[in-house]
Backbone and ligand atoms as CSV (ligand in chain L), in Angstrom:
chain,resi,resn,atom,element,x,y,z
A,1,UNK,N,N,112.671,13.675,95.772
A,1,UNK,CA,C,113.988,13.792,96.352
A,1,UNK,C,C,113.989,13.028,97.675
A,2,UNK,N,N,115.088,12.010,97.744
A,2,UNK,CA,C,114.798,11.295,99.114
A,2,UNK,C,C,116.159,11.920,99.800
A,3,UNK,N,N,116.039,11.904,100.887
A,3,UNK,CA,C,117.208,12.542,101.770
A,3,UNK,C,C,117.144,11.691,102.917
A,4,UNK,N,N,117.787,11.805,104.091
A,4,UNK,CA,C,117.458,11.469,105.833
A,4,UNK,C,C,118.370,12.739,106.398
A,5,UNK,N,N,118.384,13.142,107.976
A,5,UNK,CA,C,119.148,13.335,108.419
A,5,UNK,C,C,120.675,12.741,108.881
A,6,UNK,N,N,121.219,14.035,109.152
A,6,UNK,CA,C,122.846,13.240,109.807
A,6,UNK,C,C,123.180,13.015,111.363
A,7,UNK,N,N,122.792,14.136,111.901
A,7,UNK,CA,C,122.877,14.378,113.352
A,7,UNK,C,C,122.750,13.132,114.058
A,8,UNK,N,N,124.013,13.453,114.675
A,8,UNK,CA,C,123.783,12.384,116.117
A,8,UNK,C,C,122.811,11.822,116.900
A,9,UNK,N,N,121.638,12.859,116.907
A,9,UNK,CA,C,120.967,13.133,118.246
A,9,UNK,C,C,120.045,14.298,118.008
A,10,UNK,N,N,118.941,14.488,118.743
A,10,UNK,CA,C,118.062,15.275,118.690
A,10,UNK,C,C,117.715,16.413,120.166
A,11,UNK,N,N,116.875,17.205,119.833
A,11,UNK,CA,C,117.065,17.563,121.569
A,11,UNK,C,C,115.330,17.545,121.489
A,12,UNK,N,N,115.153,16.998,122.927
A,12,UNK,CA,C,113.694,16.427,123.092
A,12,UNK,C,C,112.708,17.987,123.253
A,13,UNK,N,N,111.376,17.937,122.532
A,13,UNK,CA,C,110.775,19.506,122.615
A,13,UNK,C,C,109.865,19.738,123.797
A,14,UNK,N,N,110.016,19.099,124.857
A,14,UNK,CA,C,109.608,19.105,126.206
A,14,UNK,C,C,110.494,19.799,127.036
A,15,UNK,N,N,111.289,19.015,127.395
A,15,UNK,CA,C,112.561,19.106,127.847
A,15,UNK,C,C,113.902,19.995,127.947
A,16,UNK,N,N,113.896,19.465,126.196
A,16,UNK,CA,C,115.295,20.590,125.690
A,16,UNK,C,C,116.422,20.088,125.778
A,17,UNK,N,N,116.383,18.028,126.854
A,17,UNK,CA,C,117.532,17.967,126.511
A,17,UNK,C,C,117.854,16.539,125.274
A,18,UNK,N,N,119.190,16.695,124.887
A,18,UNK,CA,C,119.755,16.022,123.594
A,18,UNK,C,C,119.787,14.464,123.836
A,19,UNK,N,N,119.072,13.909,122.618
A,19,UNK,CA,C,119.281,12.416,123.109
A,19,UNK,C,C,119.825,11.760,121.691
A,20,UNK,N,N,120.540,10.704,121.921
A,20,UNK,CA,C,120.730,9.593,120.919
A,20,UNK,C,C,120.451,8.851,120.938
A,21,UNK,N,N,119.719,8.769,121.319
A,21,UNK,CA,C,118.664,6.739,121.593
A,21,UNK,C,C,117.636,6.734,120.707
A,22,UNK,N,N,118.170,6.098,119.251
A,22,UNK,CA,C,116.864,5.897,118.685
A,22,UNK,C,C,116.156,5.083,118.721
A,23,UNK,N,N,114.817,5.241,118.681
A,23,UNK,CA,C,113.916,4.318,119.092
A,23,UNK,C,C,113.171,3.829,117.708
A,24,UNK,N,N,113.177,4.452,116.804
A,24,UNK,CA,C,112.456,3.760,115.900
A,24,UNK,C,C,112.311,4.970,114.499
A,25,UNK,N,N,112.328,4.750,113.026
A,25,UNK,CA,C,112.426,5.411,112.704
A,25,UNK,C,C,111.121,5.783,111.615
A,26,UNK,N,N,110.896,6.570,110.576
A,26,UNK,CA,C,109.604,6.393,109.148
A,26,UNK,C,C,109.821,7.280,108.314
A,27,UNK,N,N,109.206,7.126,107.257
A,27,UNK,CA,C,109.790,8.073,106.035
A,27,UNK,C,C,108.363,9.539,106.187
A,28,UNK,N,N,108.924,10.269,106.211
A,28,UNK,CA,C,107.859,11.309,106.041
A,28,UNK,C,C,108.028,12.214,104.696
A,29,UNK,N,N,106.931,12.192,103.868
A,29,UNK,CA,C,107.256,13.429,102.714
A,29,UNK,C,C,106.408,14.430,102.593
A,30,UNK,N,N,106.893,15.303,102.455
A,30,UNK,CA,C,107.340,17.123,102.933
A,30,UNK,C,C,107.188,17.796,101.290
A,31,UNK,N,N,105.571,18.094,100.975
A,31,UNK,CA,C,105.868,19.302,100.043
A,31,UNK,C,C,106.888,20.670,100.018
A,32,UNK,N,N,107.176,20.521,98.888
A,32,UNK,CA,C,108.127,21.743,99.374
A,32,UNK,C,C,107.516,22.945,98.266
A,33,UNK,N,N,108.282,24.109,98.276
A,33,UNK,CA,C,107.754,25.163,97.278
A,33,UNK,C,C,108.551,24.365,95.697
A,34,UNK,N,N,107.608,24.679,94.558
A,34,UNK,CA,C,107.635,24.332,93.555
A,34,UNK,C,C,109.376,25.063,92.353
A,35,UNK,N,N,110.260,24.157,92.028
A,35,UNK,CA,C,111.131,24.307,91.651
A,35,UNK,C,C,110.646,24.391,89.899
A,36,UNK,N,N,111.297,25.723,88.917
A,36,UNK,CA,C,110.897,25.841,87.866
A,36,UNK,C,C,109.607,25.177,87.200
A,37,UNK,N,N,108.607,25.157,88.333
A,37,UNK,CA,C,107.395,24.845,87.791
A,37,UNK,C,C,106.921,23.266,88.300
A,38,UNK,N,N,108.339,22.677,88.833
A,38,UNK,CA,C,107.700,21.565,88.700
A,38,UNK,C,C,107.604,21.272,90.336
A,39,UNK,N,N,106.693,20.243,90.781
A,39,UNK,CA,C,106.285,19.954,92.251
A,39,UNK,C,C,107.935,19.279,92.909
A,40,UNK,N,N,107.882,19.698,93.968
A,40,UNK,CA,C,108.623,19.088,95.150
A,40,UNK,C,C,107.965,18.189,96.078
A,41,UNK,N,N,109.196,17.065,96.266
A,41,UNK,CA,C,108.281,16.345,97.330
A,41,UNK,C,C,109.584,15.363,97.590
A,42,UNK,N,N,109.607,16.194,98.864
A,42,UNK,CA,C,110.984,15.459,99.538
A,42,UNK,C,C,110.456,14.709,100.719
A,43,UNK,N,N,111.402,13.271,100.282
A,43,UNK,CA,C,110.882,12.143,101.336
A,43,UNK,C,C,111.968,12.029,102.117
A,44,UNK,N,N,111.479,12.257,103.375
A,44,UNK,CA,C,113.001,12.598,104.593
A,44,UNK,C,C,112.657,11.409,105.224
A,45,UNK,N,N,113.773,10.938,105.482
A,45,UNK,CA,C,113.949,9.484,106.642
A,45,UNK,C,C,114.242,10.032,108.071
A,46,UNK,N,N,113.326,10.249,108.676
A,46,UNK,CA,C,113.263,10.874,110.176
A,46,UNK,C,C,113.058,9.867,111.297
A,47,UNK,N,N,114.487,10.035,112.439
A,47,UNK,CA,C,114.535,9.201,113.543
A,47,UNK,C,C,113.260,9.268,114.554
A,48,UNK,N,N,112.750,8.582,115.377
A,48,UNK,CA,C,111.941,8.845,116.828
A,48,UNK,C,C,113.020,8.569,117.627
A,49,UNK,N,N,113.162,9.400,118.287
A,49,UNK,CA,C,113.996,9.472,119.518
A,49,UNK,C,C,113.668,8.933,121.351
A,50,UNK,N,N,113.954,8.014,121.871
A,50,UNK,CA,C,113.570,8.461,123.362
A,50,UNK,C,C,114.406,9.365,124.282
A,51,UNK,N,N,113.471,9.866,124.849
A,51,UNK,CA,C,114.025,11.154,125.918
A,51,UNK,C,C,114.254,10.144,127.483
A,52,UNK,N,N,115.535,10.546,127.712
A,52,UNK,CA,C,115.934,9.839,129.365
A,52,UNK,C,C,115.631,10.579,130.221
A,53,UNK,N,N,115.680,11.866,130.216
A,53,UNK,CA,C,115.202,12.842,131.115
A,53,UNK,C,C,114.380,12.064,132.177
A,54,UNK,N,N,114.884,12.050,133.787
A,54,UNK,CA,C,113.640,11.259,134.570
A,54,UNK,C,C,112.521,12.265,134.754
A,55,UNK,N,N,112.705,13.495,134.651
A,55,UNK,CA,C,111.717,14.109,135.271
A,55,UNK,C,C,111.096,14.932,134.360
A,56,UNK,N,N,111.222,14.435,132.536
A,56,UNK,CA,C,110.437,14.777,131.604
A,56,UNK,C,C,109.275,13.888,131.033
A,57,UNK,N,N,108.215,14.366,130.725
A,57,UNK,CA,C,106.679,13.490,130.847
A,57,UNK,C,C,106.430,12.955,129.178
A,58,UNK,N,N,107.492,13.680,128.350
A,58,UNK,CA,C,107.569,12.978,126.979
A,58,UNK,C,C,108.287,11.915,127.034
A,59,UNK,N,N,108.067,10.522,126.340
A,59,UNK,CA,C,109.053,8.926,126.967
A,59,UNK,C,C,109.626,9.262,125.187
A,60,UNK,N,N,108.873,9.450,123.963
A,60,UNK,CA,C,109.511,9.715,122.833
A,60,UNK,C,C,109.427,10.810,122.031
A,61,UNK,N,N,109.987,11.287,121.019
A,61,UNK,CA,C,109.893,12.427,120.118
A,61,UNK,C,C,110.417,11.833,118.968
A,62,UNK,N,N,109.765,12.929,118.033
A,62,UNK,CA,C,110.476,12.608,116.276
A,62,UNK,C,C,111.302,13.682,116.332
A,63,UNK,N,N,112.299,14.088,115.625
A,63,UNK,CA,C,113.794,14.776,114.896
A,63,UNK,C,C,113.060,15.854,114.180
A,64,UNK,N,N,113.044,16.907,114.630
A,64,UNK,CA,C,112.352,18.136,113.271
A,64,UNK,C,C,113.783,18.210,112.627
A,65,UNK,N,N,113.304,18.700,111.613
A,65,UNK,CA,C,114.766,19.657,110.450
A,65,UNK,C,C,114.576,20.672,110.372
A,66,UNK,N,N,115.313,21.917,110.948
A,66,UNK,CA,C,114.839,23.346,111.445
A,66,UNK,C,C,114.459,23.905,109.892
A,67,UNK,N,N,113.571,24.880,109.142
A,67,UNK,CA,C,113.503,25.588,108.387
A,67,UNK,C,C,112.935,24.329,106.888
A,68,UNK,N,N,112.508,23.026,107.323
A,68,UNK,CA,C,111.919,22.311,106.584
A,68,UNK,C,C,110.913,21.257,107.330
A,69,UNK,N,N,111.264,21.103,108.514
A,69,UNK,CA,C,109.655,20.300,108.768
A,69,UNK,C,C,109.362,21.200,110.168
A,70,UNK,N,N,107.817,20.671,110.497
A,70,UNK,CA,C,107.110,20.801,111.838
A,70,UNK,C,C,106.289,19.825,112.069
A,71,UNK,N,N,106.208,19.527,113.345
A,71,UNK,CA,C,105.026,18.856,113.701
A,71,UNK,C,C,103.781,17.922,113.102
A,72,UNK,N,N,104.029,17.343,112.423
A,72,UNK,CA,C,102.739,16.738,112.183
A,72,UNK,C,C,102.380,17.496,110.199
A,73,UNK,N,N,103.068,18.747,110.270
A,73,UNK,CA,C,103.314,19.570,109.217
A,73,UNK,C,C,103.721,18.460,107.308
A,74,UNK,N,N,102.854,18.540,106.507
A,74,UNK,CA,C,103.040,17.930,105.619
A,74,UNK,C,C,103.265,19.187,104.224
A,75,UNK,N,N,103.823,19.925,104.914
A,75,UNK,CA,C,104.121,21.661,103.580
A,75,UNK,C,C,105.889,22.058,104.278
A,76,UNK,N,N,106.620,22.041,103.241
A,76,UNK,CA,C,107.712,22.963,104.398
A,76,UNK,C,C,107.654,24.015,104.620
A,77,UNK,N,N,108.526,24.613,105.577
A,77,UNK,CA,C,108.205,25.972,106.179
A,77,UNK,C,C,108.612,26.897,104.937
A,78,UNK,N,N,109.466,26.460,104.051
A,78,UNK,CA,C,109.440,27.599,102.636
A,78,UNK,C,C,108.191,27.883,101.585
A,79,UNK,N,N,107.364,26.643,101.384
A,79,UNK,CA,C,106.185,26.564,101.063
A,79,UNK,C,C,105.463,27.187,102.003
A,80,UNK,N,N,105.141,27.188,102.855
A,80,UNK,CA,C,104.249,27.743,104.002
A,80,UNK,C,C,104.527,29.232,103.459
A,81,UNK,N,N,105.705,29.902,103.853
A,81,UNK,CA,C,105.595,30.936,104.002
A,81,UNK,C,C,105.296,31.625,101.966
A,82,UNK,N,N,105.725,30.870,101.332
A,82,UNK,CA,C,105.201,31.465,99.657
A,82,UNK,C,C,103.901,31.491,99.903
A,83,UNK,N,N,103.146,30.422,100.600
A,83,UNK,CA,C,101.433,30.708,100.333
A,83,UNK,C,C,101.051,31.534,101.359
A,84,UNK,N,N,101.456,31.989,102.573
A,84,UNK,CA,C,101.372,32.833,103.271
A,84,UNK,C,C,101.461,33.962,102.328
A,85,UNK,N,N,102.447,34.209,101.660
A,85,UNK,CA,C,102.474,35.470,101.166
A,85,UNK,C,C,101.648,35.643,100.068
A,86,UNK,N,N,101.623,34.351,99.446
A,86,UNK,CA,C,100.121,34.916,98.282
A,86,UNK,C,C,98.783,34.643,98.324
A,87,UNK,N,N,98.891,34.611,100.228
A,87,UNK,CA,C,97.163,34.680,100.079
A,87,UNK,C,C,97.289,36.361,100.979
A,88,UNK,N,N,97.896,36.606,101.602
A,88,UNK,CA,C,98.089,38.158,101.787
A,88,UNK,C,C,97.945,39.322,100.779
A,89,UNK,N,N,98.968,38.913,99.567
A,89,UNK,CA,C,98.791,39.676,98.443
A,89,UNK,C,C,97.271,39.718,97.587
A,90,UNK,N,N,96.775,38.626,97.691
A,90,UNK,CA,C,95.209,38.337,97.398
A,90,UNK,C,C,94.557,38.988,98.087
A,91,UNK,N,N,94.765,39.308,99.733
A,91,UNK,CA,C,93.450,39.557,100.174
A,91,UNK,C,C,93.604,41.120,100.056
A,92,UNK,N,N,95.054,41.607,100.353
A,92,UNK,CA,C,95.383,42.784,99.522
A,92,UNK,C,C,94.911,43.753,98.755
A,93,UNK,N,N,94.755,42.708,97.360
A,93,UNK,CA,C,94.182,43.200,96.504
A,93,UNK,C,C,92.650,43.264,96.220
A,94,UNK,N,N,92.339,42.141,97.203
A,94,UNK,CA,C,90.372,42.344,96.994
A,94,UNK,C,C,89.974,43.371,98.137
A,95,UNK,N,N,91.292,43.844,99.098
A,95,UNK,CA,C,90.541,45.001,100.135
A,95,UNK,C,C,90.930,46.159,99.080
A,96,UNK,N,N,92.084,46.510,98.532
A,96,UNK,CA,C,92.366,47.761,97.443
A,96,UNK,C,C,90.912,48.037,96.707
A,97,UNK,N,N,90.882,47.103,95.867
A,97,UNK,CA,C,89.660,46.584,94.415
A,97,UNK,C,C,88.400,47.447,95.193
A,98,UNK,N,N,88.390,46.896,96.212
A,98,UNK,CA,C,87.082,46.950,97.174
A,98,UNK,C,C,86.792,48.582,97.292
A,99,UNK,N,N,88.185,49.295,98.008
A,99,UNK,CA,C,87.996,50.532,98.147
A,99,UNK,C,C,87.836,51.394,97.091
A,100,UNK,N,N,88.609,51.239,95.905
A,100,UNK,CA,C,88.856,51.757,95.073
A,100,UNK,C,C,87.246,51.914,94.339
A,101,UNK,N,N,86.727,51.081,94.197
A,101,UNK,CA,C,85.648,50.878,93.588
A,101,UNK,C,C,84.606,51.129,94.473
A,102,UNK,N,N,84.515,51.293,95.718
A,102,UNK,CA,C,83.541,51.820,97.012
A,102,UNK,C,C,82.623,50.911,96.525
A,103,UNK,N,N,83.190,49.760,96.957
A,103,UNK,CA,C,82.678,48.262,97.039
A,103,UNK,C,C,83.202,46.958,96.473
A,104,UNK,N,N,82.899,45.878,96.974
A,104,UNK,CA,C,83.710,44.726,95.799
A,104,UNK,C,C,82.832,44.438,95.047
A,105,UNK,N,N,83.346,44.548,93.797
A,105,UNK,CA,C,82.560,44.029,92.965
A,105,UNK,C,C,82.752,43.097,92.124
A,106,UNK,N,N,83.640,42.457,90.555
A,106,UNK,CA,C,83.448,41.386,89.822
A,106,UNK,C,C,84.527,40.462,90.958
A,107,UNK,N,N,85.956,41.065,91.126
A,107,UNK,CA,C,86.311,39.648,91.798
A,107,UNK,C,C,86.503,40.302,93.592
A,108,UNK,N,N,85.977,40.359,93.483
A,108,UNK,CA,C,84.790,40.430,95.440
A,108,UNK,C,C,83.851,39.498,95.422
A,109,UNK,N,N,82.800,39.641,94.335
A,109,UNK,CA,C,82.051,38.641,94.608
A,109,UNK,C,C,82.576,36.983,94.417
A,110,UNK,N,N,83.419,37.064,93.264
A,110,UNK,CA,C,84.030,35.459,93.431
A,110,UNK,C,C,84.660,35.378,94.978
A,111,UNK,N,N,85.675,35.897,95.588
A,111,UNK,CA,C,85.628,35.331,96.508
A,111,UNK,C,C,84.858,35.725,97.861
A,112,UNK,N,N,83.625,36.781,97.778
A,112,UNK,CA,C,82.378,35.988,98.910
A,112,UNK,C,C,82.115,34.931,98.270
A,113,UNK,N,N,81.785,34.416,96.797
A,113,UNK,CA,C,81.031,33.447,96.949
A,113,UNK,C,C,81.926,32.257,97.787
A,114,UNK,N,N,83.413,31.869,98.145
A,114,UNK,CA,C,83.912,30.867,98.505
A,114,UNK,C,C,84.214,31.382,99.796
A,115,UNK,N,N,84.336,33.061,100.459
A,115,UNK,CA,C,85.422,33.191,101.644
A,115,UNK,C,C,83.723,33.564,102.612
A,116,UNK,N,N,82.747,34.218,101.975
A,116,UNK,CA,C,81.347,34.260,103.214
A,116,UNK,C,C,81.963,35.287,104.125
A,117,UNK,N,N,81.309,35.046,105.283
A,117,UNK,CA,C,81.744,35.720,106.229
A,117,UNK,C,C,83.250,36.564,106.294
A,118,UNK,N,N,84.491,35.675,105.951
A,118,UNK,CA,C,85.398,35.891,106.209
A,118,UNK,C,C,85.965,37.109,105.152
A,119,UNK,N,N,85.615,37.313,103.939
A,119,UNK,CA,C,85.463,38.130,103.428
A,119,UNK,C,C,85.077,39.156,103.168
A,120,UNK,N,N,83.818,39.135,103.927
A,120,UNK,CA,C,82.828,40.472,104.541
A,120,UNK,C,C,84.076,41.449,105.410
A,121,UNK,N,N,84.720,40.183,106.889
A,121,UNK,CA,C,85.535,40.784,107.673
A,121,UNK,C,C,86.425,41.768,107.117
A,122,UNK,N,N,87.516,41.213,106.313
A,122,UNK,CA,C,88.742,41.590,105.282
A,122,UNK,C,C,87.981,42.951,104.546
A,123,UNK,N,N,86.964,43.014,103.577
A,123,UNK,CA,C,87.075,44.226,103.131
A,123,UNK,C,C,86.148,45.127,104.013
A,124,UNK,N,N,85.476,44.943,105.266
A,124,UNK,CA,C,84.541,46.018,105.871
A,124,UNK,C,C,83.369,45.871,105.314
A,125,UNK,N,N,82.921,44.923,104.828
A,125,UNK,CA,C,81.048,45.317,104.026
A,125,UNK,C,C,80.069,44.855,104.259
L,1,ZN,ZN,ZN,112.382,15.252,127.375
């Protein structure tokens, strides 16, 4: 899916204030969460902006799109937050598994064998 923005103008993330001076622009593409199965991958045409501000220490910025890009960010924030939530529900369920069974055992050990340490943390063992 190719898109760009519309907006006039951006507001600089130093600063805070709004500029229209574009300075230069590039295509960035942005996994997104997966539509009836199949992959997303939206290619946004995003401005660089310069900031006039004299007494701001950023000279340029790129254009975020609130609630689909960040920073340097190559997942959108709707994707972000689906895998946020199903690695929660995962770890969830290997701290439940864990207790329930007063220990982890068949899938505990699959993920110590990949999470180590960090897995020890999560279920207490
Ligand atoms: Zn600025």
């Amino acid at each position: 899916m190719a898109t760009r923005t519309s907006a006039a103008g951006a507001a600089c993330p130093a600063c805070g204030s709004c500029s229209g001076r574009v300075h230069s622009g590039h295509e960035r593409r942005i996994t997104d969460a997966a539509v009836g199965g199949r992959r997303v991958v939206v290619r946004l045409r995003v401005r660089r902006f310069r900031c006039d501000a004299p007494t701001c220490s950023r000279t340029t910025f790129v254009e975020q799109v609130a609630g689909l890009t960040c920073p340097y960010g190559r997942r959108s924030a709707r994707l972000h937050s689906v895998l946020t939530a199903v690695a929660l529900t995962l770890a969830g369920r290997v701290g439940r598994g864990g207790a329930r069974r007063g220990g982890c055992q068949r899938c505990g050990a699959r993920w110590r064998a990949r999470w180590g340490a960090r897995w020890r943390e999560w279920c207490g063992a």
